[in-house]
C-alpha positions in Angstrom: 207.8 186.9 165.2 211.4 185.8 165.6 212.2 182.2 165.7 210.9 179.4 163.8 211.9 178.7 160.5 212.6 181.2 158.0 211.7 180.8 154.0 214.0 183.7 151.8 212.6 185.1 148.3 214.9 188.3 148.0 217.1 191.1 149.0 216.0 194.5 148.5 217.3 198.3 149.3 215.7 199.6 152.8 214.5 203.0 152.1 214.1 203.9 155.5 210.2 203.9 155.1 208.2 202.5 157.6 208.1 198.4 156.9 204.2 198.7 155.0 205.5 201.6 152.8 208.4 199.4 151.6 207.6 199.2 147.7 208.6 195.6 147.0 206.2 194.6 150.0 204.0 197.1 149.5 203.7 195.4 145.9 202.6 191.5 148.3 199.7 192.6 149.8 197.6 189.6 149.5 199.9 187.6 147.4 201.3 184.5 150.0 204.4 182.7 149.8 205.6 178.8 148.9 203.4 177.8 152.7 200.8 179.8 152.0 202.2 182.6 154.4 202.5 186.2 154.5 205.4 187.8 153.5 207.0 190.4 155.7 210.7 192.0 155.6 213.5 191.6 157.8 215.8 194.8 157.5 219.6 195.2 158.9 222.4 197.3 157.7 220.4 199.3 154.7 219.0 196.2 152.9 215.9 194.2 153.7 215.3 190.1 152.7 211.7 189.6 151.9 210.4 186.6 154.0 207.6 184.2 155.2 207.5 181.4 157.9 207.5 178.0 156.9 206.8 174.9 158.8 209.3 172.5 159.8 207.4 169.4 158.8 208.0 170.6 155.8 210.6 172.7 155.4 213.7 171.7 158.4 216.6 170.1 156.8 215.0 166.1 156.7 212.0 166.8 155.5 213.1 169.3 153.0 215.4 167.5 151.3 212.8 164.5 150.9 210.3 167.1 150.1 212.5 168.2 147.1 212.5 164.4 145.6 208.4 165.1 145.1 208.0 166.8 141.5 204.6 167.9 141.9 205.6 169.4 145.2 208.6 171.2 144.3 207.1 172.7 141.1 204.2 174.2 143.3 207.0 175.4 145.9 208.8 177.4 142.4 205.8 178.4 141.2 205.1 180.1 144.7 208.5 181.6 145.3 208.6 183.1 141.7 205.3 184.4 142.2 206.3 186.4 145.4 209.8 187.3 143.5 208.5 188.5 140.4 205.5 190.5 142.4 208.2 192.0 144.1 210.3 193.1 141.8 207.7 194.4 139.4 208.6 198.0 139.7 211.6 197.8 142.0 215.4 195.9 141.9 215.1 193.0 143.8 217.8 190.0 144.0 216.2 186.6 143.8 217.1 184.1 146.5 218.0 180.8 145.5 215.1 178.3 145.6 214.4 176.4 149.0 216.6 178.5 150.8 215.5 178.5 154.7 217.2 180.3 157.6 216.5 179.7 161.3 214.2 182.5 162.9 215.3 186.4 161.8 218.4 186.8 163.1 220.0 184.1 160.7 218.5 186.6 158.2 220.0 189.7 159.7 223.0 186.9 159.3 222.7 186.4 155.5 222.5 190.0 155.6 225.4 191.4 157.1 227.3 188.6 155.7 226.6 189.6 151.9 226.2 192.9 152.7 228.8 194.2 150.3 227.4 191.6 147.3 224.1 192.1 148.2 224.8 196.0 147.6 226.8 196.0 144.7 224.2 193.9 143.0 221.8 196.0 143.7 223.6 199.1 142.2 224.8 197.0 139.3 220.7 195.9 138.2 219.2 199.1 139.3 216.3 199.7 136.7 217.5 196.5 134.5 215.0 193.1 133.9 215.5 190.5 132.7 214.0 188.9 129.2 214.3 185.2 128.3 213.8 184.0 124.7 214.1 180.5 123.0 214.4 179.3 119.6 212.9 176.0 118.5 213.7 174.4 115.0 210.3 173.3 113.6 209.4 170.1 112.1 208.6 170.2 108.7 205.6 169.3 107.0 205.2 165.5 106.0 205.9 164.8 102.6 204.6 162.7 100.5 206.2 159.4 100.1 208.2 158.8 96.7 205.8 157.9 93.8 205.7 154.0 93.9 207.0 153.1 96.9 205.7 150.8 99.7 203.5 151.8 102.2 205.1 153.1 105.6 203.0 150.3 107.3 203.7 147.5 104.9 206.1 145.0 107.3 209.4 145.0 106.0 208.7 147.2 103.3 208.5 150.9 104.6 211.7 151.7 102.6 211.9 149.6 99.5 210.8 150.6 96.2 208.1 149.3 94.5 208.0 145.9 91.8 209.2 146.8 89.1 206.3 145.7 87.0 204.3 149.4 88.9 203.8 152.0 86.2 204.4 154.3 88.7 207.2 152.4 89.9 210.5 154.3 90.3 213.8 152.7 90.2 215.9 151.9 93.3 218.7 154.3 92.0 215.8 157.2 91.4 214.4 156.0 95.0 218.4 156.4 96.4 218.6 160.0 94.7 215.1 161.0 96.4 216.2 159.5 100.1 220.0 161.2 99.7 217.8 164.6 98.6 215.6 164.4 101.3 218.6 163.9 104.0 220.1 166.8 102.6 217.7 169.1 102.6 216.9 168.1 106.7 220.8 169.1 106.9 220.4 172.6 105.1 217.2 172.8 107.2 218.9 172.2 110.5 222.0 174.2 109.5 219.5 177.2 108.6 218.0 177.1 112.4 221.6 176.8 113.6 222.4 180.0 112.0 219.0 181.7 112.6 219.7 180.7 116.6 223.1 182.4 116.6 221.7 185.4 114.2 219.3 185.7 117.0 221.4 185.6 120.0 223.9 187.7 118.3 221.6 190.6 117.5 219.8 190.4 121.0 223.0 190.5 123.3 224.2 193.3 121.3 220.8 195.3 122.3 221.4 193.7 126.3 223.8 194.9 128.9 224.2 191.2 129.5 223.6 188.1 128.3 223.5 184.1 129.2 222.9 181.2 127.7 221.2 178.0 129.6 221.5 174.3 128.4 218.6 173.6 126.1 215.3 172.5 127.6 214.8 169.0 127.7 211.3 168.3 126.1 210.3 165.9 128.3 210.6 168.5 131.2 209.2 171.2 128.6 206.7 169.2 127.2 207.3 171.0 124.2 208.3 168.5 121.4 210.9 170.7 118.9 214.0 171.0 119.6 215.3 173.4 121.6 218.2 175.4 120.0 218.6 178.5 121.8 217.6 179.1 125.6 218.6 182.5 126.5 218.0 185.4 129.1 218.9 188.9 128.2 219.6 192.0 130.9 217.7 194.9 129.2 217.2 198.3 130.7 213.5 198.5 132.0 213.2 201.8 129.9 214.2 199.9 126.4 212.1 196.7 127.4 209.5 197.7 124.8 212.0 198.0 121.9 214.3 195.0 122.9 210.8 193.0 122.3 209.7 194.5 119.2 213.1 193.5 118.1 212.5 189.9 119.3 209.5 190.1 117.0 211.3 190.7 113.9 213.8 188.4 114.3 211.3 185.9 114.8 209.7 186.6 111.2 213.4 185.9 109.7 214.1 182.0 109.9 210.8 179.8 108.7 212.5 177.1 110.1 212.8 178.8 113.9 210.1 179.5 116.2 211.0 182.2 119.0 209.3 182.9 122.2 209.7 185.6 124.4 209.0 185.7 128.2 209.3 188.6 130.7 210.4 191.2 132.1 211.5 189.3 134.9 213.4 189.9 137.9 217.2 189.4 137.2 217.3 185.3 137.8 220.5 184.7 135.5 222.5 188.1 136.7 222.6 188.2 140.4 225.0 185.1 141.6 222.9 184.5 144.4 223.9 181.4 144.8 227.5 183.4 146.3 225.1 184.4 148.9 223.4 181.4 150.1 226.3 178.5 150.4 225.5 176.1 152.8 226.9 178.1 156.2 227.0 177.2 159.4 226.8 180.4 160.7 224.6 182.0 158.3 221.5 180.1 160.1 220.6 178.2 156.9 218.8 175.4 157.6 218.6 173.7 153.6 218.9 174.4 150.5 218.8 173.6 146.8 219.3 175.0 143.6 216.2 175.4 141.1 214.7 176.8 138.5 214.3 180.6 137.9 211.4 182.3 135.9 212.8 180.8 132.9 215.1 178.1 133.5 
């Protein structure tokens, strides 16, 4: 199996064992790749790229790149390749391939490799025994209040704002209804400013427990479909052997800010640490046939 098209998950270390003793793919059995495919490895020069072959209906230049316009389509295709990645690198280092990267047949593989072979291997020795952690903050709505004693109804047209007659007992004067409006902006401000701080408290405390850290843009929640706002969308590089602390710490902090609520996702393969996308420019020689950029286990 040598020509065709070529679909890339991840570099890995070649231990020299025979190809089915190879941890990471050792790790696949049974699990298939973004076509439904097996995954095998190709090995040259001490590292091995963990592969499947795709179709080119689907997956040559053209039809990829239409492909890739197809939501529904290209979040099953991430789903897929972060399933094989993650699988993978379970209990091994293993360097995530940029999404929707394809290579023609294995020898633009053995390509890729001896191309990045210096990268490939000082990434490897650099994220040896590490994962990666993503966590994000969310500032919480607060609960409704009630609306000011004597005011109109919120569904009254043209009267959601304005006070009641003055004729209401329980009327309240439009400088008393001012002071309650000006009181209720600022206390949204010293709410806001409160998840502000508890987003950088949090950050601050967790890259100091992580060998590395970076920050993403903040999800969009119509992507998320998560409706508070994002504040903080982080991933952390955390030695495997501390992983149970960092989260316990992750659990505090998230008891700290009433205003904040903190998730935590992982261990993960190192998405946000390797710079793969140094590896995988579009190169005529390298064999690639397309490729994209996309989301990682947490992006």
């Amino acid at each position: 199996m040598t020509e065709g098209l070529r679909y890339a998950y991840a570099v890995v270390r070649d231990t020299g064992a025979p190809e089915a003793a190879l941890a990471p793919l050792t790790a696949l059995e049974g699990v298939t790749g973004v076509a439904d495919e097996s995954v095998y490895a190709v090995r040259h020069l001490g590292l091995a790229v963990l592969a499947g072959a795709v179709p080119a209906e689907d997956y040559a230049e053209g039809p990829l790149r239409e492909r890739l316009e197809d939501m529904a389509w290209l979040e099953k295709m991430a789903r897929a390749h972060q399933r094989v990645v993650d699988t993978a690198g379970a209990e091994s280092c293993v360097l995530p391939v940029r999404l929707a990267t394809v290579y023609h047949g294995d020898e633009g593989l053995r390509r890729m490799l001896a191309t990045g072979r210096e990268r490939f291997t000082a990434a490897l020795d650099r994220l040896e025994g590490r994962v990666e952690w993503g966590v994000k903050a969310y500032a919480t709505q607060p609960a409704a209040e009630e609306p000011p004693a004597g005011t109109a109804n919120a569904g009254t047209a043209n009267a959601a704002d304005a006070p009641s007659a003055p004729n209401d007992p329980g009327a309240m004067s439009g400088r008393d209804y001012l002071r309650r409006r000006k009181a209720q902006r600022q206390a949204a401000e010293q709410r806001w400013g409160d998840t502000e701080e508890g987003a950088r408290l949090v950050h601050d405390t967790l890259g100091g427990l992580a060998e590395q850290s970076r920050l993403h843009p903040p999800q969009d929640p119509r992507l998320s479909g998560v409706s508070d706002r994002n504040v903080l969308n982080a991933a952390y590089l955390v030695r495997r052997e501390d992983s149970a602390d960092f989260a316990e710490r992750v659990g505090e902090l998230a008891g700290r800010t009433p205003a904040l609520r903190v998730e935590l996702t992982g261990p993960w393969a190192p998405y946000s640490f390797t710079a793969m996308d140094e590896f995988t420019a579009v190169d005529e020689t390298s064999g690639a046939a397309g490729e994209t950029e996309g989301a990682g286990a947490d992006g």
